[in-house]
C-alpha positions in Angstrom: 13.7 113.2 138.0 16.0 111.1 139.9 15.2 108.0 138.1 15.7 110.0 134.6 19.3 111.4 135.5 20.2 108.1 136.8 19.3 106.3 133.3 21.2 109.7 131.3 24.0 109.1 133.4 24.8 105.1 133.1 23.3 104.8 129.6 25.7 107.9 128.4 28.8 106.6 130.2 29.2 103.8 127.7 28.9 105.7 124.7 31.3 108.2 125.9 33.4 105.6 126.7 33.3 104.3 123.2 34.2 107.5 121.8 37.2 108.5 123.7 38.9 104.9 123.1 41.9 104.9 121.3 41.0 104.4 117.4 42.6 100.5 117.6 40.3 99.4 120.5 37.5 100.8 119.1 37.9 99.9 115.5 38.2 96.3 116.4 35.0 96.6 119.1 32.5 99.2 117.3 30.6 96.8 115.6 29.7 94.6 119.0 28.9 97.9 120.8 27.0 99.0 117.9 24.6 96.0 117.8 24.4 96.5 121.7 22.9 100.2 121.5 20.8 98.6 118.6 18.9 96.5 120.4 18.6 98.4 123.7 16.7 100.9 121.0 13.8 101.6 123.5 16.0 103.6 126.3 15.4 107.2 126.6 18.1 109.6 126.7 17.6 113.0 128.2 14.2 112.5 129.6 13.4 111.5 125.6 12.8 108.5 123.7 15.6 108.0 120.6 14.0 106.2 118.1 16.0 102.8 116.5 16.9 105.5 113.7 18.6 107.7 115.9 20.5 105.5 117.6 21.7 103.6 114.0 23.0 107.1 113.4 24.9 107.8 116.4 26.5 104.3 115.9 27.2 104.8 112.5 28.8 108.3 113.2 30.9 106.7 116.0 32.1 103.6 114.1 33.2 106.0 110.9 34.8 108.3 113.2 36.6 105.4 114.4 37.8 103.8 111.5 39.0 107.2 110.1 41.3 107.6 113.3 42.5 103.8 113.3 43.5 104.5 109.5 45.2 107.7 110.2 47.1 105.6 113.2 48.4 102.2 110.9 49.2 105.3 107.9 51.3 107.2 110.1 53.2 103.6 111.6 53.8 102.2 107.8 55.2 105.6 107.5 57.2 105.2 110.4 58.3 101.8 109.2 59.0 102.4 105.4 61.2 105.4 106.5 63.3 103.4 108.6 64.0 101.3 105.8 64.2 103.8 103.4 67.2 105.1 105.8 68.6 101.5 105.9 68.6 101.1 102.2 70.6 105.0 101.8 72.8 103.9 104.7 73.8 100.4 103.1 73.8 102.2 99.3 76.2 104.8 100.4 78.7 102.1 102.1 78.5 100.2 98.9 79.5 103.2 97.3 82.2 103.7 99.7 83.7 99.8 99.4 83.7 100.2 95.6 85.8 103.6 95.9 89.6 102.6 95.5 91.8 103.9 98.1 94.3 106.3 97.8 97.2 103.7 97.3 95.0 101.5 95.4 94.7 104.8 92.7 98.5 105.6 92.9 99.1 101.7 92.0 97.2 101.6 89.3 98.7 104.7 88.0 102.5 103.1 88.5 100.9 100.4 86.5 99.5 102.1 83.7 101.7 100.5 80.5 102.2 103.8 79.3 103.8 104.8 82.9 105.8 101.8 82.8 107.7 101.4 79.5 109.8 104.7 80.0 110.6 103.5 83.3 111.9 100.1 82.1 113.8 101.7 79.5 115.3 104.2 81.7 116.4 101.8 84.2 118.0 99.6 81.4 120.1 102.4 80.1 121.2 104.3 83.4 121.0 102.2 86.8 123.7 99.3 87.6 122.7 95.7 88.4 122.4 94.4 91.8 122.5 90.5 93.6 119.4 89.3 95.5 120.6 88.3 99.1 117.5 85.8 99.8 115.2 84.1 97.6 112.3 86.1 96.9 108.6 85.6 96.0 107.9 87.3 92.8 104.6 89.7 92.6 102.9 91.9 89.9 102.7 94.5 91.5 103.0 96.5 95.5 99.4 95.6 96.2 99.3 93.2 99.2 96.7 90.9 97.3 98.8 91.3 94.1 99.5 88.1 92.1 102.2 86.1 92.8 104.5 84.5 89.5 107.1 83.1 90.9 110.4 83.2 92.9 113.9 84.7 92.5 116.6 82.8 93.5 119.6 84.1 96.1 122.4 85.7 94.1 120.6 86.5 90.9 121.3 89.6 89.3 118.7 92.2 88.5 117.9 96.0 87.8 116.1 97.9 89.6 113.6 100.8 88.5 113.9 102.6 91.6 110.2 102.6 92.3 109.3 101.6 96.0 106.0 101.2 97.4 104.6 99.0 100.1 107.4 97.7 101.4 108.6 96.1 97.8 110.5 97.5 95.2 110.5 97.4 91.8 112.7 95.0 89.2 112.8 95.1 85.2 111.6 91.4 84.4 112.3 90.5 80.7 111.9 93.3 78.7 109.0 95.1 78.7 107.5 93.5 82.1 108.6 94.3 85.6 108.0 92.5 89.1 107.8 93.6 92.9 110.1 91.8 95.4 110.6 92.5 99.6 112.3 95.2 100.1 115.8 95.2 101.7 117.0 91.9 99.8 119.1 93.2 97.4 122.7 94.1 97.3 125.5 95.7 95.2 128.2 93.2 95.8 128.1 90.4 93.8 128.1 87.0 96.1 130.9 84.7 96.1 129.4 81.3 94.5 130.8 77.6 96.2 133.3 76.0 93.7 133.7 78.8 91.4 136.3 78.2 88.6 139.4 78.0 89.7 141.9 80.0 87.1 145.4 79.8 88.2 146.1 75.8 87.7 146.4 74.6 91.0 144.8 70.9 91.8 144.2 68.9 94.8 145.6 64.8 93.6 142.4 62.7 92.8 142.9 60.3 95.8 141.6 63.5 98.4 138.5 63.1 99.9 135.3 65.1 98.0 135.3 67.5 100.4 138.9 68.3 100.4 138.2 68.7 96.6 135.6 71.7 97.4 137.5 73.0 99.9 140.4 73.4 96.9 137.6 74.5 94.4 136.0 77.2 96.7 139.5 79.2 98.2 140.7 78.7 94.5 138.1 80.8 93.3 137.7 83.0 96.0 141.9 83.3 96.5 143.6 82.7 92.9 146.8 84.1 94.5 147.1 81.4 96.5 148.9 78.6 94.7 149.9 76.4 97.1 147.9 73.4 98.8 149.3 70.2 101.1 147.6 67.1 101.1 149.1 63.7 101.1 152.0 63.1 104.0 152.0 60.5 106.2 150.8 61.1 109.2 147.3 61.4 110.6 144.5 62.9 108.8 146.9 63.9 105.9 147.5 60.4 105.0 143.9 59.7 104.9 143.1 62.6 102.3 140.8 64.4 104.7 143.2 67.2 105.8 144.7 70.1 103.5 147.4 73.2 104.3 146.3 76.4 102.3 150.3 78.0 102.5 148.9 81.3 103.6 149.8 84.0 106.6 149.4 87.2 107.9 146.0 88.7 107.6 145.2 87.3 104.7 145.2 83.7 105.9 143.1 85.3 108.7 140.5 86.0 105.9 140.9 82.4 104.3 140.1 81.2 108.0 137.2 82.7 108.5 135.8 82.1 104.9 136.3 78.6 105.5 134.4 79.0 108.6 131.8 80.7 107.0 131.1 78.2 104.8 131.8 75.1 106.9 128.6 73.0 106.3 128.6 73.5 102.6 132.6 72.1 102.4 131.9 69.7 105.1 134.7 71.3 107.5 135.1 69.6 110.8 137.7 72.0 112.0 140.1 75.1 111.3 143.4 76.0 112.9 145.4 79.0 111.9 147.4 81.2 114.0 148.0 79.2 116.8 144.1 78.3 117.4 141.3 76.5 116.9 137.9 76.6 115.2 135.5 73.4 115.5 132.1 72.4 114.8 131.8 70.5 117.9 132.5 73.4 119.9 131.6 76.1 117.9 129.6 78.3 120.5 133.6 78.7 121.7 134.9 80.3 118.8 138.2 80.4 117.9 139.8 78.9 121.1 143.8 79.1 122.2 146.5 76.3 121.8 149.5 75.2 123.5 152.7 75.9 121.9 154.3 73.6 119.5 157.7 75.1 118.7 157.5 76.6 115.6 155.9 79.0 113.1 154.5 75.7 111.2 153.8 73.7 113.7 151.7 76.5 115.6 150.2 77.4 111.8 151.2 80.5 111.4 152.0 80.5 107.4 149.2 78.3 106.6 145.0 77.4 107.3 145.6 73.9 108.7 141.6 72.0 107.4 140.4 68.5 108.4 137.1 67.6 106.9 134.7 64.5 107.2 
C-alpha cells in the first residue's frame, strides 16, 4: 500500500504540474512532456494499470486545453496592442484636425481680406479720410498675418491713405486702386515733413563762388523760411572770405527756430558749427549743447540779429 501511494503521489505530481502552468510555458513544453508520459505507458496510477490509450488521451486533453488558453492569452495582448494604437492613431487624427483649424485671427483676416470686404473700404477711404506722411521707411505686407507676404518698402515721407483698419500691430494703406498693403503701426504722421533743399520761392541766391554746402544751407532755410531774404557770404575776413561761412539776418525767436533747424539737420548740410544769440552749437562738442560766449560788444557781434553758420 505504501509502495502504491508512493508511485500515485510522484507520478501525479508532474501531471498536475503540467496542468496548472501558465498556458505559454505549457504550450511551448506539452509536446516533450507528452512523449515523456508516452513512453513511461506501463506505470499504474491509483493502484491500476493505464493502458498507452489512456494515457495518449490525458495528453491529448492536456495539450488542447493548453493551446486553447495560450490562444486566448496572445488574443487578448494583440488586443491590448491594436487598441493602444488604435488610441494613438484617434489621438494624432484629432490634432491634425486641430493644426488644420484656422485660428480665430487667422478667420477674422481672411474675412478683412475677402475682395468683396475690401473694395468698399478702399473706396471709402479715398473719398472721406485725409492723407498722411510715413515717418520711417516701411516694409510693405499683404496683409496683418505675421507670415504675410512681403512686396516691398515705403519710403520715409511718402504720402498715403489710410483705411483705418488695424490689426496685429499694422495698419492698413490704400495701395493703387483697388489693392491695399499693411505697414508697422505707429509710423505715420499728419504733418507733412520738411524735404532738404526744397525750392526756394522768394529769389534769394547764395553767389556761385560759396562752398556746396553753404549752397544747401541757402537752399534748405529758403524753403523752410521764404520770409527770410537776407543771406551774408563773401567779406574778408576769416571763414567768410573762404566761402564756408553764411549770416541768415534773423532774430528774436524766430532765428532761435532757424538755429535749431540748422542743428537738426547738421550732417545732411555739412554744418560744423552754429552761433546765435550769444552762443555756440558745435559738432565737436555736441554732447555740450548750446554753450555760453564772452561778450563782444554789440548786438552783431554777439549774433543777436542773425544765425552766424561755418561749414566744412
Amino acid at each position: 500500500m505504501a509502495d502504491q501511494r508512493h508511485k500515485r503521489d510522484t507520478n501525479a505530481r508532474p501531471l498536475d504540474r503540467l496542468l496548472r502552468a501558465r498556458p505559454t510555458t505549457l504550450a511551448g513544453s506539452v509536446a516533450v512532456l507528452a512523449t515523456t508520459v508516452v513512453v513511461g505507458a506501463g506505470v499504474t496510477f491509483g493502484g491500476s494499470s493505464t493502458s498507452g490509450e489512456d494515457l495518449d488521451a490525458i495528453v491529448a486533453s492536456a495539450a488542447a486545453r493548453a493551446r486553447v488558453e495560450a490562444t486566448g492569452s496572445a488574443t487578448e495582448q494583440a488586443g491590448r496592442v491594436v487598441s493602444r494604437s488604435a488610441d494613438r492613431g484617434r489621438e494624432r487624427a484629432a490634432g491634425d484636425r486641430r493644426a488644420a483649424a484656422p485660428t480665430r485671427l487667422e478667420r477674422r483676416i481672411a474675412a478683412m481680406m475677402a475682395p468683396e470686404v475690401k473694395r468698399p473700404v478702399i473706396a471709402r477711404a479715398v473719398d472721406t479720410r485725409d492723407p498722411v506722411w510715413t515717418t520711417a521707411a516701411l516694409n510693405l505686407w499683404v496683409s496683418p498675418a505675421q507670415d504675410a507676404r512681403r512686396t516691398g518698402e515705403l519710403p520715409a515721407g511718402e504720402k498715403v491713405v489710410l483705411t483705418g483698419r488695424e490689426l496685429a500691430g499694422r495698419v492698413e494703406i490704400v495701395w493703387g486702386s483697388k489693392q491695399t498693403r499693411w505697414v508697422t503701426a505707429g509710423y505715420t504722421s499728419t504733418e507733412k515733413p520738411f524735404t532738404l533743399g526744397g525750392d526756394c520761392t522768394n529769389g534769394t541766391t547764395v553767389p556761385s563762388g560759396v562752398s556746396e554746402n553753404i549752397k544747401k544751407v541757402h537752399a534748405a532755410v529758403c524753403a523752410a523760411f521764404p520770409e527770410i531774404t537776407t543771406y551774408g557770404t563773401f567779406r574778408g575776413d576769416g571763414e567768410h572770405a573762404q566761402g564756408i561761412a553764411v549770416d541768415i539776418m534773423v532774430s528774436g525767436d524766430r532765428g532761435r527756430q532757424v538755429a535749431e533747424f540748422l542743428r537738426r539737420y547738421y550732417a545732411e548740410l555739412g554744418i560744423s558749427y552754429l552761433i546765435y544769440q550769444q552762443q555756440i552749437w558745435s559738432v565737436e562738442r555736441s554732447g555740450e549743447g548750446w554753450r555760453g560766449m564772452e561778450n563782444r560788444g554789440s548786438i552783431t557781434a554777439n549774433h543777436y540779429d542773425h544765425v552766424h553758420v561755418t561749414v566744412y
